[in-house]
C-alpha positions, 0 to 999 in steps of 0.5 A: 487517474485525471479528471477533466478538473487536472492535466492529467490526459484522457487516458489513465497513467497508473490502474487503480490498485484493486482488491488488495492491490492484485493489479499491481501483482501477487507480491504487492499484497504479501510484501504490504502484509509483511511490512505491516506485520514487521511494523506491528512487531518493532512497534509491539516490541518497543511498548512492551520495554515501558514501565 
């Protein structure tokens, strides 16, 4: 994604990720919603274990 400002050339390398990032594939939004959903629970887990 250059602009005339970088070296980049006209042509775009990587296509701008789109409403939940479905251009890059039907997995990429359900592996993105796992990972957050594993984070919350590790991170969730961690906080409960305080005083």
């Amino acid at each position: 994604m250059g602009t005339p400002l970088t070296s980049a050339p006209a042509v775009a390398l990587l296509e701008p990720p789109g409403f939940l990032m479905l251009n890059f594939g039907l997995a990429a939004p359900v592996v993105s919603l796992t990972a957050h959903i594993t984070y919350g629970a590790i991170v969730g887990g961690f906080t409960s274990l305080g005083p």
